[in-house]
FIGUTI-767685 format. One record per atom (N, C-alpha, C, O): residue in one letter; atom name; x, z negated, y negated. Coordinates in Angstrom, 2 decimals, always signed. Layout:
REM FIGUTI-767685
<'A', 'CA', <X, Z, Y>> ...
***
This chain:
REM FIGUTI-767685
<'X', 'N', <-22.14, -4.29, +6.65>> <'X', 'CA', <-20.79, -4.74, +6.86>> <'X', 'C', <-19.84, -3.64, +6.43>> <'X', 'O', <-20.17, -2.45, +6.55>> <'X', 'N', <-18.54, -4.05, +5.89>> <'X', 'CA', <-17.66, -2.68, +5.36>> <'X', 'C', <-16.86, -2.40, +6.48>> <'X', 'O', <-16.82, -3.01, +7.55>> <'X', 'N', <-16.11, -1.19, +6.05>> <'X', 'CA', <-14.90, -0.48, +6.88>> <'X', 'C', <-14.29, -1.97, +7.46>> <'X', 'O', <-14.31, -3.06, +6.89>> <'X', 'N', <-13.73, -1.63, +8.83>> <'X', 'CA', <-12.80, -2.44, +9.22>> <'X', 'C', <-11.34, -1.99, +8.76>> <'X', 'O', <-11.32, -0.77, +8.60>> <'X', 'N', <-10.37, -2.48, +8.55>> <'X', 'CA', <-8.99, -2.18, +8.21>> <'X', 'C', <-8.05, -3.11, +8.90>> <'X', 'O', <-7.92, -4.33, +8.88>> <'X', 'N', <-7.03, -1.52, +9.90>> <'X', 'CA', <-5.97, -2.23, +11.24>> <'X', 'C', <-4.84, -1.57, +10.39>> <'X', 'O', <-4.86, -0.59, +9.66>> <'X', 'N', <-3.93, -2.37, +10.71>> <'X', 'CA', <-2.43, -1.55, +10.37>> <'X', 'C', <-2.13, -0.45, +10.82>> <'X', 'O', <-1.11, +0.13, +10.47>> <'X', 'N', <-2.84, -0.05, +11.54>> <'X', 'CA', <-2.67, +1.31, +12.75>> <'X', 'C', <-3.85, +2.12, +12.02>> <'X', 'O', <-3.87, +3.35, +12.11>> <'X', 'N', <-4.49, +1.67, +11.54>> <'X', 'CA', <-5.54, +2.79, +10.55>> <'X', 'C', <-4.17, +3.78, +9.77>> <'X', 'O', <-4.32, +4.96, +9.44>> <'X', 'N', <-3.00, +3.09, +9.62>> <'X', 'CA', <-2.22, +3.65, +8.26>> <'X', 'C', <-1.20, +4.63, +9.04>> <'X', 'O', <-0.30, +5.12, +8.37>> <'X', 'N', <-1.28, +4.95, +10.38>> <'X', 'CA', <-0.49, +5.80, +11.31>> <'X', 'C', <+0.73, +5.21, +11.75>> <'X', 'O', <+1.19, +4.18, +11.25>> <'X', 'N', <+1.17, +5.73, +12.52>> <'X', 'CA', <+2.18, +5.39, +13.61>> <'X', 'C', <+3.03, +5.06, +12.55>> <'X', 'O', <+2.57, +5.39, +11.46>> <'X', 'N', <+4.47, +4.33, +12.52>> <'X', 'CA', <+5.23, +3.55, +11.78>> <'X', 'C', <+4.86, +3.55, +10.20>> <'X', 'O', <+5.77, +3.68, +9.39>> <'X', 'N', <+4.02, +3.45, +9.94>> <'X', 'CA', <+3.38, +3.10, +8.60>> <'X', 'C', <+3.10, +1.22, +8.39>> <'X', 'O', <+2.97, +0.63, +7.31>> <'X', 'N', <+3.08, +0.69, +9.57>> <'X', 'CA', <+2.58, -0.86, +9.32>> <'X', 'C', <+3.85, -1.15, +8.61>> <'X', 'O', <+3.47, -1.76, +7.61>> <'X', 'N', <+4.84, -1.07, +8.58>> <'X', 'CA', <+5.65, -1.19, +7.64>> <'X', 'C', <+5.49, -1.89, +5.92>> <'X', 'O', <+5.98, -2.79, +5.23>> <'X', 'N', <+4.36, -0.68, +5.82>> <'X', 'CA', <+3.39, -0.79, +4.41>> <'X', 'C', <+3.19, -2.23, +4.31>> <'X', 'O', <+3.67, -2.97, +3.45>> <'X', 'N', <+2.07, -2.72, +5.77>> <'X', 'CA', <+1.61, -4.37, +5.13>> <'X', 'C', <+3.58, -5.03, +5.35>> <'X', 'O', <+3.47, -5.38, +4.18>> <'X', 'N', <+4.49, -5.29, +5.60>> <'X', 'CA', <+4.90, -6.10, +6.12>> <'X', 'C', <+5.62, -5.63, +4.87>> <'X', 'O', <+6.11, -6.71, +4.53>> <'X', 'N', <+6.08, -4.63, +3.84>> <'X', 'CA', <+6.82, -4.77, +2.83>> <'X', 'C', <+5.94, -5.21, +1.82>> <'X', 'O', <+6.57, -5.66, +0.86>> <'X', 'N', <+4.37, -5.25, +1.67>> <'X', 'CA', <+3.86, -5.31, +0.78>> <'X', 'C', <+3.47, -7.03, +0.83>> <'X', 'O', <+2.78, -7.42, -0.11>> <'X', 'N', <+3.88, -8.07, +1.87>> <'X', 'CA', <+3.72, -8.77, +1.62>> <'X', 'C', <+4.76, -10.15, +2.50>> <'X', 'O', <+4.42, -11.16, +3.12>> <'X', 'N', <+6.20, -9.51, +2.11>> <'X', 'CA', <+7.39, -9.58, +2.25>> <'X', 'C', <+8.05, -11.19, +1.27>> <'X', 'O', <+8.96, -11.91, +1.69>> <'X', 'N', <+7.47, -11.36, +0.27>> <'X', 'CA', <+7.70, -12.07, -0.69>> <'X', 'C', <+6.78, -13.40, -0.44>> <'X', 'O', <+7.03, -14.42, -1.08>> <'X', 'N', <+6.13, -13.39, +0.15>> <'X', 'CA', <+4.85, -14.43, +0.48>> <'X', 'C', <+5.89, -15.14, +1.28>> <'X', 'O', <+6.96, -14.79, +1.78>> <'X', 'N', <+5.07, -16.53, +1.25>> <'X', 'CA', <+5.37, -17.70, +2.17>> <'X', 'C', <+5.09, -17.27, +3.21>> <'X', 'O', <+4.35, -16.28, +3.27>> <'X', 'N', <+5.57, -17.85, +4.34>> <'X', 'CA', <+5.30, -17.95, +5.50>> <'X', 'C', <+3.87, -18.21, +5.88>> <'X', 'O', <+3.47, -17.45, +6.76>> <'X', 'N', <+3.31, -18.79, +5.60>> <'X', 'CA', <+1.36, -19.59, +6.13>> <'X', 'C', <+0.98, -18.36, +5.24>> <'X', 'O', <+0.25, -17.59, +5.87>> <'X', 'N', <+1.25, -17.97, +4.05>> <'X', 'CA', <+0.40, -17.07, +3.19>> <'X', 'C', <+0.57, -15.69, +3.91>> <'X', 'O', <-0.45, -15.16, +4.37>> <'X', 'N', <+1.58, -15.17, +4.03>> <'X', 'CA', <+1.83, -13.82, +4.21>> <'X', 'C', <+1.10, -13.97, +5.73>> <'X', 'O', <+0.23, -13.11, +5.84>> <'X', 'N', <+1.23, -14.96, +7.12>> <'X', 'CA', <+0.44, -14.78, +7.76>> <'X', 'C', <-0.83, -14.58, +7.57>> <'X', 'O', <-1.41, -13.60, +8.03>> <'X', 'N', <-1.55, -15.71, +6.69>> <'X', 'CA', <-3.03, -15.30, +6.19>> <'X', 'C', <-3.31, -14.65, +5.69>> <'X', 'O', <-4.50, -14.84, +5.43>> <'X', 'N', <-2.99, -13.87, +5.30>> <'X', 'CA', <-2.97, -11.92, +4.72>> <'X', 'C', <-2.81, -11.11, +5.84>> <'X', 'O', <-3.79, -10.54, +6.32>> <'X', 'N', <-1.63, -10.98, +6.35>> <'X', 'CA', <-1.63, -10.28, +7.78>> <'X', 'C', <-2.93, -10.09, +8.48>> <'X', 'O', <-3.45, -8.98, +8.56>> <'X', 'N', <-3.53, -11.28, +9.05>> <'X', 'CA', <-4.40, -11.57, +9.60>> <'X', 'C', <-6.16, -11.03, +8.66>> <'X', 'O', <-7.09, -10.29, +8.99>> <'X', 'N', <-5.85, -11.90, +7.38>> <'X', 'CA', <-7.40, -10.65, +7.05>> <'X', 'C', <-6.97, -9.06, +6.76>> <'X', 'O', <-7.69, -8.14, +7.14>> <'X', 'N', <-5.96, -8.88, +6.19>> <'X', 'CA', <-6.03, -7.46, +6.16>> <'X', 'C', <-6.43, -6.56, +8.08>> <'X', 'O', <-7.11, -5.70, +8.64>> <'X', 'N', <-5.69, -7.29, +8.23>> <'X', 'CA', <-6.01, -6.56, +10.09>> <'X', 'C', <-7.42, -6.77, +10.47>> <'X', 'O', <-7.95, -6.06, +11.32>> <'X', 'N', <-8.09, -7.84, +9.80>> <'X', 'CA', <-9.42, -7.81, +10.38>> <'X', 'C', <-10.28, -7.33, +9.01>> <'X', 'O', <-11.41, -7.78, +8.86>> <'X', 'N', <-9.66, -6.33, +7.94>> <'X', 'CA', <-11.06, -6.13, +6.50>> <'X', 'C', <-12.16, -5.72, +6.82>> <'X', 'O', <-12.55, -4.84, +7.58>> <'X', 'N', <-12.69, -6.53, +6.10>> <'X', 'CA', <-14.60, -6.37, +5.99>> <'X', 'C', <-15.20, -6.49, +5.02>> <'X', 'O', <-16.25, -7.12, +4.87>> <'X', 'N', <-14.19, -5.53, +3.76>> <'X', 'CA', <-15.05, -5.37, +2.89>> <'X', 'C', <-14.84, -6.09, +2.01>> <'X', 'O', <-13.69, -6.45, +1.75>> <'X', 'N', <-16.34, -6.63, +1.06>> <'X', 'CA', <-16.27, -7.76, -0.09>> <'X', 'C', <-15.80, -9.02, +0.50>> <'X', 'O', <-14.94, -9.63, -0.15>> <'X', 'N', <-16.23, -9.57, +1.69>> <'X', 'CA', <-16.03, -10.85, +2.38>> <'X', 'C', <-14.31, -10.93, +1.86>> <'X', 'O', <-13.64, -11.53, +1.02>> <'X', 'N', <-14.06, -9.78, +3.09>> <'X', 'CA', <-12.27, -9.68, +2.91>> <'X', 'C', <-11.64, -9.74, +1.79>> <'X', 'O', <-10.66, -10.49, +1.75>> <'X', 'N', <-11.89, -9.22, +0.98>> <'X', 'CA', <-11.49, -9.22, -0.67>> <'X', 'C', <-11.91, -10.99, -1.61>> <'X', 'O', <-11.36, -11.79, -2.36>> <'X', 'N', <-13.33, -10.74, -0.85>> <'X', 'CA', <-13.24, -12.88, -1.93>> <'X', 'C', <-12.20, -13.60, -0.90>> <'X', 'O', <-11.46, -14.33, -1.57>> <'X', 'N', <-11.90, -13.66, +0.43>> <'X', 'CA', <-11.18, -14.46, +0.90>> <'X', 'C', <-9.88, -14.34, +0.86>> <'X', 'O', <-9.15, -15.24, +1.27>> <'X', 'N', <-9.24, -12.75, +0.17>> <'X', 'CA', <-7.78, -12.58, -0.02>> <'X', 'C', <-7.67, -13.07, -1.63>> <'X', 'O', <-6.55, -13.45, -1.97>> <'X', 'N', <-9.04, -13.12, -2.93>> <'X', 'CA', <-8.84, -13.55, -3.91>> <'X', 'C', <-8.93, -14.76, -3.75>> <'X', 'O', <-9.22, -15.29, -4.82>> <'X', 'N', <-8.84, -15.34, -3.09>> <'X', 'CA', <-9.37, -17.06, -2.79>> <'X', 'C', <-7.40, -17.24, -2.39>> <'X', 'O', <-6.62, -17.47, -3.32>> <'X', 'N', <-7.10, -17.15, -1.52>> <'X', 'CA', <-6.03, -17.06, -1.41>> <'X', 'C', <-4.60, -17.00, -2.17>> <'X', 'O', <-3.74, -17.88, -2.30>> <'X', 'N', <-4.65, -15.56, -2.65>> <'X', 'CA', <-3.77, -15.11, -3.70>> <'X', 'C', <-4.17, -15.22, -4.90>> <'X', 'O', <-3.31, -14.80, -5.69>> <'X', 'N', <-5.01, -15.57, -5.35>> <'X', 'CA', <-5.71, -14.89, -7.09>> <'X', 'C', <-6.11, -13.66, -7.01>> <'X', 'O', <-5.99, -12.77, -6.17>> <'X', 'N', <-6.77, -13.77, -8.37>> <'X', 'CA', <-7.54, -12.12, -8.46>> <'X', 'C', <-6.34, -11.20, -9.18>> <'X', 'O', <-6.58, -10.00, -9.25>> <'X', 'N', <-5.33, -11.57, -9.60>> <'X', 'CA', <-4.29, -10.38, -9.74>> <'X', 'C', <-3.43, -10.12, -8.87>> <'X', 'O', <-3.13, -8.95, -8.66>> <'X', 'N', <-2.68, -11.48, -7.95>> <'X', 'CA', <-1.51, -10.90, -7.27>> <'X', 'C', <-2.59, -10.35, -6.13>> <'X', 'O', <-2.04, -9.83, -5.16>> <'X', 'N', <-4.00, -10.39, -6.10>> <'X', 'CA', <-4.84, -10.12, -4.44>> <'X', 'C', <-4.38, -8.05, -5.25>> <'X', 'O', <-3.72, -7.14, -4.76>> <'X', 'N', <-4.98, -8.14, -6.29>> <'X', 'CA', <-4.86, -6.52, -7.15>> <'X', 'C', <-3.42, -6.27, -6.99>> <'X', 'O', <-3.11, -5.20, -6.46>> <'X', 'N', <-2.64, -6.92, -7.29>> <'X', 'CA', <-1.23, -6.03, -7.11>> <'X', 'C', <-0.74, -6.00, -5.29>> <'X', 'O', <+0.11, -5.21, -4.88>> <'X', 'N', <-1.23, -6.71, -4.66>> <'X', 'CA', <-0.87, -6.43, -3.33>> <'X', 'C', <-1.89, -5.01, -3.01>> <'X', 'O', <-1.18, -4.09, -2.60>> <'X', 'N', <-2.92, -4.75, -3.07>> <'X', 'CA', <-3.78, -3.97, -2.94>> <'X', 'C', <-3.17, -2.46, -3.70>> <'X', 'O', <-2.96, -1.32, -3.29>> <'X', 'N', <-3.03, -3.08, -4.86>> <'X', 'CA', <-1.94, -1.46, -5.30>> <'X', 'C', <-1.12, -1.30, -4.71>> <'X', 'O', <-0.77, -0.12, -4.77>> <'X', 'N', <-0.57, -1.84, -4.14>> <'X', 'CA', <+1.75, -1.81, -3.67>> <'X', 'C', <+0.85, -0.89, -1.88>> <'X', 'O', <+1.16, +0.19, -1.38>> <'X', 'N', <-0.01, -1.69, -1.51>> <'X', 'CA', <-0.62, -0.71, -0.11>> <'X', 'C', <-0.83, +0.32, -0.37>> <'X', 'O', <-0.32, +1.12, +0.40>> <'X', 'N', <-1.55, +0.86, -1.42>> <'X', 'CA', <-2.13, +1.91, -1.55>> <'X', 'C', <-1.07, +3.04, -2.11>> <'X', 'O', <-0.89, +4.13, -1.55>> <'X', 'N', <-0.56, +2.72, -3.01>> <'X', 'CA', <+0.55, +3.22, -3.54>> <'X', 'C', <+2.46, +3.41, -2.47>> <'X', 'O', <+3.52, +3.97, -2.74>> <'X', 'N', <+2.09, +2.82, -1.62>> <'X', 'CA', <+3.42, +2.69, -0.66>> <'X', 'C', <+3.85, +4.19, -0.76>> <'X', 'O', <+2.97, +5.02, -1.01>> <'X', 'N', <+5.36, +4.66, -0.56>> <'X', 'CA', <+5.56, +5.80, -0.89>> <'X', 'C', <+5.56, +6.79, +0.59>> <'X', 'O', <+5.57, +8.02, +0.65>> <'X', 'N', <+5.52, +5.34, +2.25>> <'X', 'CA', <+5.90, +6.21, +3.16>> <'X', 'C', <+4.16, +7.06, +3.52>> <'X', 'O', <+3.91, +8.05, +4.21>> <'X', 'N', <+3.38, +6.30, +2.85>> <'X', 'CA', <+2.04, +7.43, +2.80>> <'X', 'C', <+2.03, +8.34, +2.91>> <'X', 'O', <+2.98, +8.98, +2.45>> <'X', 'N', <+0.71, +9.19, +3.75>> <'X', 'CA', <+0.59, +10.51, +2.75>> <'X', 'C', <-0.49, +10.65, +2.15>> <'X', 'O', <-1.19, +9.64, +2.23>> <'X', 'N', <-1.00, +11.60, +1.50>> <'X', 'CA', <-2.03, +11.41, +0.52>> <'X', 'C', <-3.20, +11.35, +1.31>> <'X', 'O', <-4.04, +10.52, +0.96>> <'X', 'N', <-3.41, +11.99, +2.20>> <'X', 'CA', <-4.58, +11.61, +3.31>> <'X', 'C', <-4.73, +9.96, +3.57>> <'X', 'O', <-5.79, +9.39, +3.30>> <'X', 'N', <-3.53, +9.24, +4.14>> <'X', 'CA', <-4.05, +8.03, +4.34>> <'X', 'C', <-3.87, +6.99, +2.99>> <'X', 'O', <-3.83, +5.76, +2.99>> <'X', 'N', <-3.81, +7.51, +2.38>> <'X', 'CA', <-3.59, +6.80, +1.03>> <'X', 'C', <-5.14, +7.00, +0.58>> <'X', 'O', <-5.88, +6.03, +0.37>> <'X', 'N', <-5.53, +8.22, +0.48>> <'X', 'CA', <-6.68, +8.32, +0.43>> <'X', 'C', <-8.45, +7.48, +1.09>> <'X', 'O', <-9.49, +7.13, +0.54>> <'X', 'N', <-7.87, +7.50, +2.66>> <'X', 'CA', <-8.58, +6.71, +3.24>> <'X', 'C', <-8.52, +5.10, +2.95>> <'X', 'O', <-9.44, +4.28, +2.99>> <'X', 'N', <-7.15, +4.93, +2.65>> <'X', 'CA', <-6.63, +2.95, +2.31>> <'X', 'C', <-7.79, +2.84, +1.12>> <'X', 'O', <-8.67, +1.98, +1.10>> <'X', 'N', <-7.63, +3.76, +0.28>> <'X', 'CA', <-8.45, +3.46, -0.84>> <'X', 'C', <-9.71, +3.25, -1.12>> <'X', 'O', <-10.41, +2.62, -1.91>> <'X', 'N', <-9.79, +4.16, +0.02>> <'X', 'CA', <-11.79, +4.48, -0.39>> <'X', 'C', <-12.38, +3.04, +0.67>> <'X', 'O', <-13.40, +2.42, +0.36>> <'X', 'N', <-11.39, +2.61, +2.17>> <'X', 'CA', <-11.89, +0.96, +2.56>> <'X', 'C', <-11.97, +0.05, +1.12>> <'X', 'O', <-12.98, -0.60, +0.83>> <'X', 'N', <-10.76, +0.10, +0.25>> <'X', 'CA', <-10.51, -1.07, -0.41>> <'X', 'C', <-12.12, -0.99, -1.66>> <'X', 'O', <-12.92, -1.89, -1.89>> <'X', 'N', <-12.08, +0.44, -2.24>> <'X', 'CA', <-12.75, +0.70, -2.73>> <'X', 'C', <-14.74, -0.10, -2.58>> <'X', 'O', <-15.49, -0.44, -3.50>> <'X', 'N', <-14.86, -0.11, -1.76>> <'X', 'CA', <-15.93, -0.76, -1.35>> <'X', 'C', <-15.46, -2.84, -1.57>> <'X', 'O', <-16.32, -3.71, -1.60>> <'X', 'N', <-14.08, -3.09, -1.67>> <'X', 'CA', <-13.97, -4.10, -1.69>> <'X', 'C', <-14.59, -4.93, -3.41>> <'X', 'O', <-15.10, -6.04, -3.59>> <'X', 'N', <-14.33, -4.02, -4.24>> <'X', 'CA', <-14.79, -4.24, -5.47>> <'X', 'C', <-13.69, -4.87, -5.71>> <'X', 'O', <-13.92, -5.95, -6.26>> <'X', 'N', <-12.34, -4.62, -5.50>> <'X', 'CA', <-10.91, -6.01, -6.03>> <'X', 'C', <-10.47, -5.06, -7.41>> <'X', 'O', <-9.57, -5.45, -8.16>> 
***
């Protein structure tokens, strides 16, 4: 089973990150993102956010997290190496 991934993995006022990175979404969508990103597990999590979004906007939401600027390179680092195992 992979890394789990919480909004609180990304430090104290960092959830910010998911809620700008998926700001533009519908209402039902951006909840159903909310919800798997808070519960990631990995490849599962990744086919069910490409199932969802597509396999590019699932990749450009996945960059805009990782890349967020209120990061720091430590947890940017860690965002990556969960997603990393996702294969997206």
């Amino acid at each position: 089973m992979g890394a789990v991934f919480r909004p609180k993995d990304l430090g104290s006022g960092n959830r910010k990150v998911i809620e700008n990175a998926v700001k533009d979404f519908s209402p039902d969508t951006k909840d159903s993102v909310v919800k798997l990103l808070n519960s990631w597990e990995g490849k599962i999590s990744a086919n069910n956010l490409k199932q969802i979004l597509g396999q590019n906007e699932a990749e450009e939401l996945l960059r805009n997290i990782i890349n967020d600027v209120n990061l720091s390179e430590d947890e940017r680092t860690r965002i990556r190496n969960m997603f990393k195992e996702s294969h997206i």
